[in-house]
C-alpha positions in Angstrom: 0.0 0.0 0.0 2.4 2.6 0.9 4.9 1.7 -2.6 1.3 2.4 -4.2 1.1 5.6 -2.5 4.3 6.6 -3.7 4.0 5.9 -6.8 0.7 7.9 -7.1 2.1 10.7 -5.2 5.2 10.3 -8.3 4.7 14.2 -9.6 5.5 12.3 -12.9 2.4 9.7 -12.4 0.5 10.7 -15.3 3.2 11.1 -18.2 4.9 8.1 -17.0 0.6 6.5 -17.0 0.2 8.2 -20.6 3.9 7.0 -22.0 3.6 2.9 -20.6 0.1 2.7 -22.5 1.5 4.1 -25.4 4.3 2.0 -25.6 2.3 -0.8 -25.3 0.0 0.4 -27.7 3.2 0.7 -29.7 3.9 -3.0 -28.8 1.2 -4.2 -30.2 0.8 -1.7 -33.7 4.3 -3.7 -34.4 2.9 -6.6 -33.6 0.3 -6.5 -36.1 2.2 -5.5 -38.6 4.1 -8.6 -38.2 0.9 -10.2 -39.3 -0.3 -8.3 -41.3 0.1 -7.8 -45.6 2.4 -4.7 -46.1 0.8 -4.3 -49.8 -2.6 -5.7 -50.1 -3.6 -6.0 -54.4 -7.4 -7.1 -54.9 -7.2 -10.5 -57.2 -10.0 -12.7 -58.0 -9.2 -16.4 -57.3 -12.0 -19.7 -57.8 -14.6 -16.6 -57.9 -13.3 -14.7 -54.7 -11.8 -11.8 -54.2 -8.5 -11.7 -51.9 -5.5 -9.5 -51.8 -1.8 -10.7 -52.4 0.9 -9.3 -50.6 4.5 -8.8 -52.0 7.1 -11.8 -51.2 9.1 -9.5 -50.8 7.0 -8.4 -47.6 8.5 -12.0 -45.5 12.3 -10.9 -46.3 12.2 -7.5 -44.4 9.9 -8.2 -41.9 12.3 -11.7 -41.0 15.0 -8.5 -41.2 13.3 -6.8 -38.2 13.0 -9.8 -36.6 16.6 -10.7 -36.4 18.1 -6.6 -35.8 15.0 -6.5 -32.7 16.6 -10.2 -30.9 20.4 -8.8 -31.8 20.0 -5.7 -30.4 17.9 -7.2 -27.1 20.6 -10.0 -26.8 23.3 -7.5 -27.2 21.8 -6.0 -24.1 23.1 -9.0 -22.0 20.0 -8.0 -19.5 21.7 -5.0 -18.3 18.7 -2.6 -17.6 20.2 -0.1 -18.1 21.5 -1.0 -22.0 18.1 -2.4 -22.8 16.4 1.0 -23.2 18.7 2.3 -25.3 19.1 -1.1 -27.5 14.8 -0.7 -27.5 15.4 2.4 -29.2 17.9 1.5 -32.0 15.7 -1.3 -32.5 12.7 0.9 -33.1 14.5 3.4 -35.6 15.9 0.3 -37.4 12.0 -0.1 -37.6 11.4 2.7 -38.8 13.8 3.4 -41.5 13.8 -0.3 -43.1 9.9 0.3 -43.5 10.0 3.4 -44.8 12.7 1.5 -47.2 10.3 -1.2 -48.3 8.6 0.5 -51.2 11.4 1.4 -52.9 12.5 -2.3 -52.9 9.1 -3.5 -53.9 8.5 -0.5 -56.7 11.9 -1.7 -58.9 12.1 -5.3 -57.9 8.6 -7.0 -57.6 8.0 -6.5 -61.3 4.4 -8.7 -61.3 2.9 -7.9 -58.4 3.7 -4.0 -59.1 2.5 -4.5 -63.2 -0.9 -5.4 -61.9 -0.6 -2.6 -59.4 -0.2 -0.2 -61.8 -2.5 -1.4 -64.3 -5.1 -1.4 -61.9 -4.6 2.4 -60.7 -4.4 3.3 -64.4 -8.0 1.5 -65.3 -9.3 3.3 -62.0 -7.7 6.3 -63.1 -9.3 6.0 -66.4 -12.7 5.5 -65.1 -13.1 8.5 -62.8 -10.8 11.5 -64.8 -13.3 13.8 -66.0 -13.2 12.7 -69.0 -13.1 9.0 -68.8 -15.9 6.3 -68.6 -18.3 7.7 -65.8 -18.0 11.5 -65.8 -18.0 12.2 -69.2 -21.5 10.3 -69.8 -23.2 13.1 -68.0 -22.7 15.3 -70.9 -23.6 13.0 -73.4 -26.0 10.7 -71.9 -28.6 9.8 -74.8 -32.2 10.9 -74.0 -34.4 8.8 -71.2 -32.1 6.7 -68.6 -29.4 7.0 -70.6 -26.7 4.2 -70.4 -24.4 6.0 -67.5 -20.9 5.2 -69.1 -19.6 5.8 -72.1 -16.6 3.4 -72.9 -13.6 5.7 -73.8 -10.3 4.2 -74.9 -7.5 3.0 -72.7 -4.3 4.5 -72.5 -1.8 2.9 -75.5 0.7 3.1 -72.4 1.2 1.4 -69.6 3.9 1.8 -66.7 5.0 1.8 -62.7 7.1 5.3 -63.6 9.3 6.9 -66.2 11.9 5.4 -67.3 15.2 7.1 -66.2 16.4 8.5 -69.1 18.6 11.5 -69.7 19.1 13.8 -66.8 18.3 12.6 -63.4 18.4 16.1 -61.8 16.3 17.8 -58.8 14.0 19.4 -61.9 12.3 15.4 -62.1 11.9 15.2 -58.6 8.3 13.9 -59.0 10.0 11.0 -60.6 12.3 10.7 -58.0 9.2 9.8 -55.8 7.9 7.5 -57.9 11.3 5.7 -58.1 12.1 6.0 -54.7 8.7 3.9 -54.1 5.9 6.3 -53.1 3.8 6.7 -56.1 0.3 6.0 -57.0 0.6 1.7 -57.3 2.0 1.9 -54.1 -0.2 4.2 -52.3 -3.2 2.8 -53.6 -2.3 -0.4 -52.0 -0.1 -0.4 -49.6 -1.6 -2.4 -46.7 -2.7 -1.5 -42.9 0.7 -4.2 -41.6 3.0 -1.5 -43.4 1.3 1.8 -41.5 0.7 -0.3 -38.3 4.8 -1.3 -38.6 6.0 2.6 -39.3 3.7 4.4 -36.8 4.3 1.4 -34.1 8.3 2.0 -34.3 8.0 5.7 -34.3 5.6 6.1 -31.2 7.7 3.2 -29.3 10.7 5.3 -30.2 9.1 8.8 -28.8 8.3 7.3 -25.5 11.9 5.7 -24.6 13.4 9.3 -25.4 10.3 10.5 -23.1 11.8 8.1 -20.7 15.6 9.1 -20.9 14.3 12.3 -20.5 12.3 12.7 -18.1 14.7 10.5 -16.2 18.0 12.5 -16.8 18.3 15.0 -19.6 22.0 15.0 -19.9 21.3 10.5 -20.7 18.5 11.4 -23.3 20.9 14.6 -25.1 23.5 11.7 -25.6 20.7 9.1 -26.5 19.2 11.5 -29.2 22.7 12.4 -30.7 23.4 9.0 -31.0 20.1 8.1 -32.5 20.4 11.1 -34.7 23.8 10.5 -36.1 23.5 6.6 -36.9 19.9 6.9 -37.9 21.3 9.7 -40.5 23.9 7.5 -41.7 21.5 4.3 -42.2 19.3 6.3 -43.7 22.1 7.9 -46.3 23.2 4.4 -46.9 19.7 2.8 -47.7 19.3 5.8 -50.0 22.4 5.6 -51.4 21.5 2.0 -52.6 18.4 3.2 -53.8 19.7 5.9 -56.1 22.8 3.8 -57.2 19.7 1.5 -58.9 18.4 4.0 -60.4 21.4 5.2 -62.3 22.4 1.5 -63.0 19.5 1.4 -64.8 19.8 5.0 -66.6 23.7 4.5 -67.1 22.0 0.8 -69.2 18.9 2.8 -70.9 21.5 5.6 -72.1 24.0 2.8 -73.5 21.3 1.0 -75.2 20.0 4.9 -76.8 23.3 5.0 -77.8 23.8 2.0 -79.6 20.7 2.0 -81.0 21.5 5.3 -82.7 24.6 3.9 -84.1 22.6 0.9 -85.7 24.0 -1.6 -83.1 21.2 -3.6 -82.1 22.5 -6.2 -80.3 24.2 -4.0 -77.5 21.0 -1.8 -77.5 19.0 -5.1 -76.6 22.0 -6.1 -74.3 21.7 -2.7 -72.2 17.6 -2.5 -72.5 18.1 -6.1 -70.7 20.7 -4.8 -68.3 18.6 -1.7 -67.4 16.2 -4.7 -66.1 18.2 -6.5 -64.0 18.9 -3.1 -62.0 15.1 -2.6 -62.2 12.5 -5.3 -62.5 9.7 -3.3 -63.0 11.2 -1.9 -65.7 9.4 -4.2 -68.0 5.8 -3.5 -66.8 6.5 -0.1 -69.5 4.7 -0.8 -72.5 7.2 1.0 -74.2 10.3 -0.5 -73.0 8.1 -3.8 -74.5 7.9 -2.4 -77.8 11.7 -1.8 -77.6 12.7 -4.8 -76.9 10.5 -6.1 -79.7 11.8 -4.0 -81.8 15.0 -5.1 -81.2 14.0 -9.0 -81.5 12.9 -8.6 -84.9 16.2 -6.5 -85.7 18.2 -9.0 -84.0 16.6 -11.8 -85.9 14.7 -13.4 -82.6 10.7 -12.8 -84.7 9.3 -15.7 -83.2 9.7 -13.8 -79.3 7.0 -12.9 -77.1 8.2 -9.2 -77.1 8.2 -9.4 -81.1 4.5 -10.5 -81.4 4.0 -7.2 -79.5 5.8 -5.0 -81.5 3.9 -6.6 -84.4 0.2 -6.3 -83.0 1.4 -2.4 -82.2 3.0 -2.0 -85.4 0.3 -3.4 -87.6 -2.7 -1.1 -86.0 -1.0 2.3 -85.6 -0.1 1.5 -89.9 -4.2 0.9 -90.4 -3.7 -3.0 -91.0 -6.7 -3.4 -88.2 -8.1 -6.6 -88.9 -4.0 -8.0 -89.8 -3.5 -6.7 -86.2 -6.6 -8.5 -84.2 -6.0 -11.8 -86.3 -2.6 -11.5 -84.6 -3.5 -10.7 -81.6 -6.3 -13.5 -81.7 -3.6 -15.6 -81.9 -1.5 -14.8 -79.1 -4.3 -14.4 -76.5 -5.0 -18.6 -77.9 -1.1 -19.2 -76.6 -1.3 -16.7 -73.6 -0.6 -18.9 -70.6 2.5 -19.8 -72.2 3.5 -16.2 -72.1 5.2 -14.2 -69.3 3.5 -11.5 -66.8 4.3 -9.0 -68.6 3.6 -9.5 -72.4 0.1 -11.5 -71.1 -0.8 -8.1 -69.5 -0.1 -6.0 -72.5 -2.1 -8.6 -74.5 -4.8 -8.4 -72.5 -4.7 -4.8 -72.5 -4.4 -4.9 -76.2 -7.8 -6.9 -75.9 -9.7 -4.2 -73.6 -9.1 -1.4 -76.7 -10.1 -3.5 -79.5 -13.0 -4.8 -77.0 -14.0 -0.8 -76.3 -13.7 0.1 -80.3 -16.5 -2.7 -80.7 -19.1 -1.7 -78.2 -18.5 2.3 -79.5 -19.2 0.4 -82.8 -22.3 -1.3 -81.6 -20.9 -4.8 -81.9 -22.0 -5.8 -78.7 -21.4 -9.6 -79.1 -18.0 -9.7 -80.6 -17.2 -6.9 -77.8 -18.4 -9.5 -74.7 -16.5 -12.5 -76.4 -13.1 -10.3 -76.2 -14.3 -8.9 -72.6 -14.6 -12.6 -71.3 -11.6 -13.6 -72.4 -9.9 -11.0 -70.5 -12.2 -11.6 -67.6 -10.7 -15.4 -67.7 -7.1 -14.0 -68.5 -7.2 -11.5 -65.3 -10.3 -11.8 -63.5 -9.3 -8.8 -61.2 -9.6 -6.5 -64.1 -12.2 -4.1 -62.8 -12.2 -2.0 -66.5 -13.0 -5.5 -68.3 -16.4 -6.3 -65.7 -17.0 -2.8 -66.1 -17.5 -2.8 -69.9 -18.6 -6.1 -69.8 -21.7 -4.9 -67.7 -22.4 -2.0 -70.3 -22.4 -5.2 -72.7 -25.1 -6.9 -70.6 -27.3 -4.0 -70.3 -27.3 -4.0 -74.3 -27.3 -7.5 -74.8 -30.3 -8.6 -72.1 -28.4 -10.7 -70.0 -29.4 -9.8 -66.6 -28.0 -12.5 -64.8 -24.1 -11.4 -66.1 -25.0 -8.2 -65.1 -25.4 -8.8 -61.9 -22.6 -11.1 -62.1 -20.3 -8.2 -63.0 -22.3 -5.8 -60.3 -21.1 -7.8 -57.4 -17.6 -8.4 -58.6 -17.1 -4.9 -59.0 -18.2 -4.2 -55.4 -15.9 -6.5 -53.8 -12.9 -5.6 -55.5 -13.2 -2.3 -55.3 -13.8 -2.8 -51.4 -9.6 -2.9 -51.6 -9.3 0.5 -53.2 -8.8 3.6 -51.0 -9.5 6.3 -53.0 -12.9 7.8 -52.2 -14.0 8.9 -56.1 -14.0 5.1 -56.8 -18.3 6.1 -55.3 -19.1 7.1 -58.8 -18.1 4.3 -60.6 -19.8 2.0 -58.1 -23.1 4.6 -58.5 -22.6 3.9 -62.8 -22.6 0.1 -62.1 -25.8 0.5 -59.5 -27.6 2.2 -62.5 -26.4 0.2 -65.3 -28.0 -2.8 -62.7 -31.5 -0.9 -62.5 -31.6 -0.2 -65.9 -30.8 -3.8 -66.6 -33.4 -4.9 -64.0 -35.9 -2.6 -65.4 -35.6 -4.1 -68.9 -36.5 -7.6 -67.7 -39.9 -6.2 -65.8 -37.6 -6.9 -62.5 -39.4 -3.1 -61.0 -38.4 -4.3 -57.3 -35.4 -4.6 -58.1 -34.6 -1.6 -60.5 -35.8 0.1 -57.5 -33.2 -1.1 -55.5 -30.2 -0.7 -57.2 -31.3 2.6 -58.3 -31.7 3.2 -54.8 -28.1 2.4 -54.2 -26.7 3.7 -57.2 -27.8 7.4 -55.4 -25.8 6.3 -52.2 -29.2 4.8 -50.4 -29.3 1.6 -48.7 
């Protein structure tokens, strides 16, 4: 009673109350991100929707693991070490999450391809002049159909490549090199946030501690802190920035040699470029190049080649050469890599969009479903498709598509992702309407207003 007494009378009782529940609040944020996904991407797997994490996830979390149990063992149970080994441990935490998304943006090449392409289809949707927004100012008389299907960008990729100058004036692209753009943001998972702001607050109160305890300790804590967290920091970043112009030092050599009609070392530095930087190969344009540079090189039969080819023939007018091709290559698609699938697939969404602003609805839901088997996460492709149903009759895909959407967009953060859910609602009751399904119309045109 009377050490309880004390400790209450302690004129420090309530920061030292306020700083042991934070740190355990702390304890456990780290803790959760420990089991948590760091980057969560909506796929669509036997018919449900679930989120894959980076592999790359395991690797630095396992690197947390083992710096945290040095640094506590390294405190041989002194008491008076463990504080101070507690902190290095949490700005360890710190920094090498804040390093993850560089590490995932260059080197997870797949998982940051689908990424991307599904930030650009969501970006496409809801720019003021893409699917949804646009149709408000050219919706047909009556109901109207709510979308208009406007044509995918010809271009897809994580960032641009870097090429040329790499000064402060691209510092934008900096970001996105560095890890923090759109894919990643769009994404990244609650583990990764839980991880940062976990280390960070645990870090806050053991200076709190120290300082509270004895300033003169926590001065030589902080300087410590500061000085090794700088240079960890500077040497993460250096690695960072030492890919990056690896990979412009290859992109520049392979400019060069392709300018002096050297094909082979142009195709042997586009390849080298992607070995610094993985993700590299998610541009469609570094594709095309490399095509390009098949053919040249005498290598037509390659996956990058068909490409080139199925580009080549439709921006010449050769249409119907070009979708014979490309008719071709979706047949063989499984025996394709990541990337070239995509970009056929992608491919498939234009040609499907040309069609149903043609009024060939059927020919438009054939190439839609294949792309719905190829990549069933595809929100663009159930998007489109569902326009297709509402012109076709079929109810039942409509709905089909409806709930699809729903669930994965229930992984996206961004809050204008309401109006292409609202387009999908309508396009429902309009399809419900059309089969004498009133009740139902009702309800889904309920919903598409943001009613439930």
């Amino acid at each position: 009673m009377i050490r309880l007494r004390s400790i209450v009378s302690d004129i420090d009782f309530l920061p030292k109350l306020v700083s042991g529940c934070v740190l355990v609040v702390s304890v456990m944020l780290v803790l959760l991100g420990m089991m948590r996904p760091w980057f969560a991407v909506p796929l669509v797997v036997d018919g449900d929707v679930v989120t894959r994490d980076s592999g790359l996830t395991v690797y630095f979390k396992v690197l947390l693991f083992i710096v945290f149990l040095f640094l506590l063992i390294g405190s041989k149970g002194r008491r008076d070490r463990l504080g101070r080994r507690l902190a290095y441990s949490a700005l360890v935490g710190v920094l090498v999450s804040l390093w993850f998304p560089s590490w995932l943006t260059m080197r997870d090449a797949d998982l940051m391809g689908d990424a991307a392409w599904l930030q650009q289809q969501h970006d496409n949707m809801t720019w003021l002049g893409g699917d949804v927004y646009r149709a408000h100012s050219e919706r047909s008389s009556g109901w109207g159909s709510g979308v208009n299907a406007q044509d995918p960008p010809s271009r897809l990729a994580v960032y641009k490549p870097p090429v040329g100058s790499l000064s402060a004036e691209r510092m934008n692209d900096w970001i996105w090199w560095l890890g923090y753009g759109p894919a990643f943001t769009q994404f990244v998972g609650k583990g990764w946030f839980y991880t940062v702001f976990g280390c960070f607050f645990g870090l806050v109160c053991i200076i709190g501690y120290y300082w509270r305890k004895c300033i003169y300790e926590a001065r030589v804590l902080l300087r410590k802190l500061f000085s090794r967290g700088v240079a960890l920091g500077a040497v993460m970043l250096l690695v960072s920035v030492m890919m990056v112009i690896m990979t412009s030092r290859s992109l520049n050599l392979a400019k060069g040699c392709l300018s002096d009609g050297d094909y082979v070392g142009a195709s042997e530095g586009l390849r080298s470029a992607l070995v610094w930087m993985p993700s590299l190969e998610c541009d469609s344009g570094v594709l095309r190049q490399m095509g390009y540079l098949d053919i040249r090189n005498g290598e037509v039969g390659s996956d990058y080649a068909a490409l080139y080819e199925i580009n080549s023939l439709e921006e010449e007018g050769y249409y119907a050469q070009s979708r014979d091709l490309l008719e071709k290559q979706i047949v063989l698609i499984d025996e394709k890599g990541v990337a070239c699938a995509r970009e056929l697939l992608r491919h498939q969404i234009r040609v499907a969009v040309n069609e149903i602003n043609s009024g060939r609805y059927e020919q438009a839901g054939r190439r839609l479903d294949q792309v719905i088997e190829g990549a069933p996460f595809v929100i663009q492709a159930r998007f489109h498709r569902q326009l297709v149903a509402l012109h076709t009759g079929e109810v039942e895909r409509g709905r089909e598509m409806n709930r699809s959407l729903l669930e994965i967009y229930d992984r996206f953060k961004s809050k204008n992702k309401r109006g292409v859910i609202a387009a999908s609602w309508l396009m429902l009751a309009q399809s419900e309407l059309d089969a004498g399904n009133v009740r139902a119309a009702g309800d889904a045109r309920q919903k598409s207003k943001g009613v439930k």
